[in-house]
N, C-alpha and C positions, 0 to 999 in steps of 0.2 A: 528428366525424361517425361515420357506425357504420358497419361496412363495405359494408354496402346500400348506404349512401350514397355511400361511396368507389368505387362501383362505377357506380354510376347517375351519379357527377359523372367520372368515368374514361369512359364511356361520351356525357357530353355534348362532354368535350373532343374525344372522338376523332372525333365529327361535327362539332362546329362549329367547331373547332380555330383556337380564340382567338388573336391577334395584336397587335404594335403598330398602332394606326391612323395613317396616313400621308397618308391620303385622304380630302376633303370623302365620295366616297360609301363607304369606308369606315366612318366617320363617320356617316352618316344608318342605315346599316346596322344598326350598332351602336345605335344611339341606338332603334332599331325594335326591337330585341333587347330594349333593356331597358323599353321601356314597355310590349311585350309581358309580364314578369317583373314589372313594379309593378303591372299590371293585375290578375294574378294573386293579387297583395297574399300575405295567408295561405295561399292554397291550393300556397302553393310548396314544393319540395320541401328539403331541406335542402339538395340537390344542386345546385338549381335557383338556390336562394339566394345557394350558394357564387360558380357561377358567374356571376349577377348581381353579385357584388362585384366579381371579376374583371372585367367588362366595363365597368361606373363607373370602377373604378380605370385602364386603357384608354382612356375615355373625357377624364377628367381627366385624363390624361398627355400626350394629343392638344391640350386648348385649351388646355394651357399653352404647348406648344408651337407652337402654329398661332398664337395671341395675341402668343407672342415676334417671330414673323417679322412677324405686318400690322399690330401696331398703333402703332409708330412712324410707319407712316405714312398714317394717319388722325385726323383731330380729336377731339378727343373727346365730340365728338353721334356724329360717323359711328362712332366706337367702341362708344359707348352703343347706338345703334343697332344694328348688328352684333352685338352679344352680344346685345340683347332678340332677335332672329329667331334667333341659334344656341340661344338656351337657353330659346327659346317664353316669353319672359316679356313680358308687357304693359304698356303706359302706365300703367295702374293697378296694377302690383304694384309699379314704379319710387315713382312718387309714395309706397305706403305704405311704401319702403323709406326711403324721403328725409322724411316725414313730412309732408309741402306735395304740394297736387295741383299747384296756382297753378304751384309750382318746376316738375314735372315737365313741365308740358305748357308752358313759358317753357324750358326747356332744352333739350326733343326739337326746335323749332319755330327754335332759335337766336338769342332774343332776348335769353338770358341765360347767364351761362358758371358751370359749375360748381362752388362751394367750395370750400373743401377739406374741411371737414365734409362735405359731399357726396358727394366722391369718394371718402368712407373706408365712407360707409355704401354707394354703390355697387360698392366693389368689396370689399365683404362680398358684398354680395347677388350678383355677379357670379363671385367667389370670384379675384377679379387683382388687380395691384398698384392703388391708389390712383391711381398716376400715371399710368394709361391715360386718367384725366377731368378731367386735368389741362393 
């Protein structure tokens, strides 16, 4: 970064003065941050960008660890579930992640239990271990 930039991202830290997230509204906060920032797409600033990594990085330190503590104990639809409403992802992007609509909508519905092929491509898409769909 040039030091405009070092200044302008020295300048966003010292107002929005970034954190570990520890908090569901923590959490939505941040998540509002950054889709404010993807919105922005190119018009961001190098600054702006930096500190969008920052807050992803933030973000992804949170549902790893928020995933550790609840998802032992939920099934793995209620799991699946849970992740599609924490990371706004839909019945339709599941199915094209799994390659079968038939599958996705037989697995959110519980009529059928997840593979294991399944659960490697869902927790790509999901970014956890396999064995949360398991």
């Amino acid at each position: 970064m040039t030091a405009t930039a070092e200044k302008e991202y020295a300048r966003l830290l010292s107002a929005r003065r970034p954190r570990a997230i520890d908090t569901k509204r923590a959490y939505d906060s941040a998540m509002g941050e950054i889709k404010e920032l993807t919105i922005r797409g190119e018009r961001r600033s190098a600054a702006e960008t930096e500190y969008y990594r920052v807050l992803c990085a933030l973000v992804a330190d949170y549902e790893r660890h928020a995933g550790a503590d609840r998802w032992p104990k939920l099934t793995p639809v209620e799991a699946l579930r849970e992740l599609m409403q924490l990371k706004e992802v839909t019945q339709a992007q599941v199915a094209d992640a799994l390659g079968d609509r038939a599958a996705a909508s037989s697995i959110l519905s519980g009529r059928r239990q997840v593979s294991k092929a399944q659960a490697k491509r869902l927790g790509a898409l999901f970014k956890v271990d396999a064995g949360v769909f398991i």
